[in-house]
One Martini backbone bead per residue (centre of mass of N, CA, C, O) as a GRO file, in nm:
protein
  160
    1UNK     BB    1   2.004   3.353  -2.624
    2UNK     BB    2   1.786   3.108  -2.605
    3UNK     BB    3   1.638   2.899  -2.430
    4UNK     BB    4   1.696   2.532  -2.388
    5UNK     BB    5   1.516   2.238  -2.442
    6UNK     BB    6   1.473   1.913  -2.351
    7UNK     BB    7   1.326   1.893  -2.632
    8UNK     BB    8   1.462   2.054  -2.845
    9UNK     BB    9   1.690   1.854  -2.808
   10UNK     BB   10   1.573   1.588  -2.859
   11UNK     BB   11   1.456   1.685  -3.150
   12UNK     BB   12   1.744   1.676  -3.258
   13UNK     BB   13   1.846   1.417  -3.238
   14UNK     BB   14   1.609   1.307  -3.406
   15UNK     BB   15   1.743   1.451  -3.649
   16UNK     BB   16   1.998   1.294  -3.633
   17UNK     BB   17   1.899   1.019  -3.684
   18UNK     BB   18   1.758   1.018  -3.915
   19UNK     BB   19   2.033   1.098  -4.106
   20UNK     BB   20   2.115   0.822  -4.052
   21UNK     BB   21   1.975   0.662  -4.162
   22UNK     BB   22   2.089   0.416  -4.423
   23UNK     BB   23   1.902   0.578  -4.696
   24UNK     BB   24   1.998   0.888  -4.610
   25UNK     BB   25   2.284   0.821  -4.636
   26UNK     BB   26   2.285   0.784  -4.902
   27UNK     BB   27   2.161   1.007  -5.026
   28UNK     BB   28   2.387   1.233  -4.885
   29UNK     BB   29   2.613   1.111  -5.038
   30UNK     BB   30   2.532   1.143  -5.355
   31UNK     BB   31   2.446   1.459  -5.306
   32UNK     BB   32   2.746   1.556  -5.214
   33UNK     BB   33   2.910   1.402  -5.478
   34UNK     BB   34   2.719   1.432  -5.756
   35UNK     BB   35   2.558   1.676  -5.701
   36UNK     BB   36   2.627   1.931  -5.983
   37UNK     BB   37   2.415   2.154  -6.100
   38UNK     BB   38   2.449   2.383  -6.380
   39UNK     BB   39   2.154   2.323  -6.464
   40UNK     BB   40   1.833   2.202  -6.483
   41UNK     BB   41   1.887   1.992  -6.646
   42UNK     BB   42   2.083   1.810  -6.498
   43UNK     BB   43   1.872   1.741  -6.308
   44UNK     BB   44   1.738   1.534  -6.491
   45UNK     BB   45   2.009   1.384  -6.548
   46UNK     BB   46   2.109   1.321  -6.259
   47UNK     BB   47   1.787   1.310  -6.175
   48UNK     BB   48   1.574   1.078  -6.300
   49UNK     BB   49   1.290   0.979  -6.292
   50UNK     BB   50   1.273   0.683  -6.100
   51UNK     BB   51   1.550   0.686  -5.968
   52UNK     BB   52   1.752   0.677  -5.750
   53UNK     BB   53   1.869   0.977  -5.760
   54UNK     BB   54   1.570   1.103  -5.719
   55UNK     BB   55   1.504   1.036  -5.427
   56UNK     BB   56   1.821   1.104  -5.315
   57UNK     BB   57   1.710   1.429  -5.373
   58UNK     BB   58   1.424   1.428  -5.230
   59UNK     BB   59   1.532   1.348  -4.969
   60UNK     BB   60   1.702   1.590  -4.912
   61UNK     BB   61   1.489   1.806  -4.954
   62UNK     BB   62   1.296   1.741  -4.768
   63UNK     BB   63   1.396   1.747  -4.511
   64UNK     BB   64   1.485   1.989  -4.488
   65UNK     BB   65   1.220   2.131  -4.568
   66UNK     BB   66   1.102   2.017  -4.260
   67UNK     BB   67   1.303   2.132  -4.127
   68UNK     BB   68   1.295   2.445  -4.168
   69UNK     BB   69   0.989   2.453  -4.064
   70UNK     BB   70   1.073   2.371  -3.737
   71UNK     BB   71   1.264   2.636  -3.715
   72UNK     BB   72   1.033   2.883  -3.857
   73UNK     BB   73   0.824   2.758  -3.566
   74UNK     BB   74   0.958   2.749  -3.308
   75UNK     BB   75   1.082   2.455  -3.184
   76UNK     BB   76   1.324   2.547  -3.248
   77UNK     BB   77   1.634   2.686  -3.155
   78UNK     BB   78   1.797   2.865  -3.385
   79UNK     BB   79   2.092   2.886  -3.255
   80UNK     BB   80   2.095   2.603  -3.147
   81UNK     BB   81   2.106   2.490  -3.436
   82UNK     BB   82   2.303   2.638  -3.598
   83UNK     BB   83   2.547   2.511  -3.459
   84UNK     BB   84   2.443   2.194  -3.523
   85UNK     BB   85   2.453   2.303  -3.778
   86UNK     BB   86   2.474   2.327  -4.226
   87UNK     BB   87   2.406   2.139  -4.448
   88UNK     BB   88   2.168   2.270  -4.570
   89UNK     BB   89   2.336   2.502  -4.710
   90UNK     BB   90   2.429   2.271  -4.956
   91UNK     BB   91   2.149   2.203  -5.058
   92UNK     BB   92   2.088   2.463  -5.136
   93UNK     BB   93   2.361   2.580  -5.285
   94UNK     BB   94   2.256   2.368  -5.542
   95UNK     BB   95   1.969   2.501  -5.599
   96UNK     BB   96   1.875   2.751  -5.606
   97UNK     BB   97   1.896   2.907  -5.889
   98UNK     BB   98   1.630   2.695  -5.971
   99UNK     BB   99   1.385   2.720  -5.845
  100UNK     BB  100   1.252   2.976  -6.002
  101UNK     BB  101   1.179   2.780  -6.227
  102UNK     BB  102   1.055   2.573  -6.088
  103UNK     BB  103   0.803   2.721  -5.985
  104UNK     BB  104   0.707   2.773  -6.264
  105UNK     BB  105   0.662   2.480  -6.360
  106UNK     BB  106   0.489   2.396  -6.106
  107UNK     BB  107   0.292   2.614  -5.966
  108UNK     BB  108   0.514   2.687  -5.717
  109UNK     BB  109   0.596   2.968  -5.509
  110UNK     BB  110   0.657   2.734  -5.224
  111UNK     BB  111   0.880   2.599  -5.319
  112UNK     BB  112   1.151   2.582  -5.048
  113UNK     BB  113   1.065   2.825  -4.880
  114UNK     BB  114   1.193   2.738  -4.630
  115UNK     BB  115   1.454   2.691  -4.680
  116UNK     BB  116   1.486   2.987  -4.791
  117UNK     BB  117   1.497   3.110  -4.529
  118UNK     BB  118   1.635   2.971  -4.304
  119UNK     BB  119   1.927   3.028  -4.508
  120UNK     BB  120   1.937   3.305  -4.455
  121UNK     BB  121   1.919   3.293  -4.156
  122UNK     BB  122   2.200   3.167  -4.145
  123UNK     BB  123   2.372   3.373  -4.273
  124UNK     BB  124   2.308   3.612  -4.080
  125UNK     BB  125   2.409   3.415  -3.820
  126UNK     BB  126   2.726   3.387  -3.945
  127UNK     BB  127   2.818   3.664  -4.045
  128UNK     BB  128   2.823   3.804  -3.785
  129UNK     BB  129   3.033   3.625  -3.654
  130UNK     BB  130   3.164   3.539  -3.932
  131UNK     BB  131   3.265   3.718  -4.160
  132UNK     BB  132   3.279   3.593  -4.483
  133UNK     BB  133   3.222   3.294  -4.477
  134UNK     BB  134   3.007   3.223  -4.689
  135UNK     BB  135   3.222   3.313  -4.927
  136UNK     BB  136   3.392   3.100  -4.900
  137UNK     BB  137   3.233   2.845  -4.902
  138UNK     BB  138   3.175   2.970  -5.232
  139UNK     BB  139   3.465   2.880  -5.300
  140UNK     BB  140   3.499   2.594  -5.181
  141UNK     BB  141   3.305   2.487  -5.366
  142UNK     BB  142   3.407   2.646  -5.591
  143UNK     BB  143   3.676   2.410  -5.639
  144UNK     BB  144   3.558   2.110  -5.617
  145UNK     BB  145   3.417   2.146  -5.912
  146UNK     BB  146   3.666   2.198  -6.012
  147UNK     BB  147   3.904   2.091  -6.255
  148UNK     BB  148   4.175   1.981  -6.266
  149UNK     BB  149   4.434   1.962  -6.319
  150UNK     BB  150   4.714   1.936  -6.569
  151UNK     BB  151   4.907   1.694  -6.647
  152UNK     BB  152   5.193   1.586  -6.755
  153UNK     BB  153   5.317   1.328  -6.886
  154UNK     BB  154   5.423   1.044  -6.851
  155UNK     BB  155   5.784   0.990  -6.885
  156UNK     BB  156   6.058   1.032  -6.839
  157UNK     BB  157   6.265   1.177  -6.637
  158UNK     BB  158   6.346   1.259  -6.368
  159UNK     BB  159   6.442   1.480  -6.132
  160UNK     BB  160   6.706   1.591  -5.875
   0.00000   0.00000   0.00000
């Protein structure tokens, strides 16, 4: 574990400040709710360019590709880090699996990039200490996409 300066702490805390700012707080609340793209086309549907949707979809994957960024280039301890965030890892597997569309339509292999090497080194940093937790954490995110069971019409009498 390498040395925390008081500036790495202090830049850490700017970024959790920003993440407060009241319209990324919006941004992030809709898109850990209502973000669940199942294929390319879902993210047009679901965040249609022009709209608050497309917005606060580009405001949280750019926050963090630019966190990742800062902290890809060694200004803050990546252990340090890695303690005291997570949410980037649900950001990335949102969209993972559409990225290489996405590079490939818009002719930037380096779009995510960060973000993607990042969560790679976040994965491999969660793993070490507890194995096993990532491959948790998505089957609880596939169980909270899953439609509820169905249950029987309510109508009848109760047993007891």
């Amino acid at each position: 574990m390498g040395d925390v300066t008081h500036e790495q702490a202090n830049l850490l805390l700017q970024l959790y400040e920003m993440r407060r700012e009241p319209r990324m707080r919006e941004a992030r609340d809709w898109y850990f709710a209502k973000f669940h793209p199942a294929t390319l086309d879902d993210i047009a549907k679901q965040a249609p360019m022009g709209s608050p949707a497309s917005a606060s979809m580009r405001m949280v994957i750019s926050y963090w590709e630019m966190v990742a960024s800062i902290v890809n280039r060694g200004l803050i301890d990546e252990d340090f880090f890695f303690e005291n965030t997570g949410e980037q890892w649900i950001v990335w597997e949102r969209i993972r699996q559409f990225v290489p569309a996405m590079r490939e339509r818009n002719k930037n292999p380096h779009q995510y990039g960060n973000l993607e090497k990042h969560v790679s080194r976040l994965e491999a940093w969660r793993e070490k200490r507890s194995p096993g937790s990532t491959e948790a954490m998505r089957q609880m995110m596939a169980q909270m996409r899953a439609p509820a069971p169905k249950t029987k019409a309510a109508g009848g009498r109760k047993r007891r």
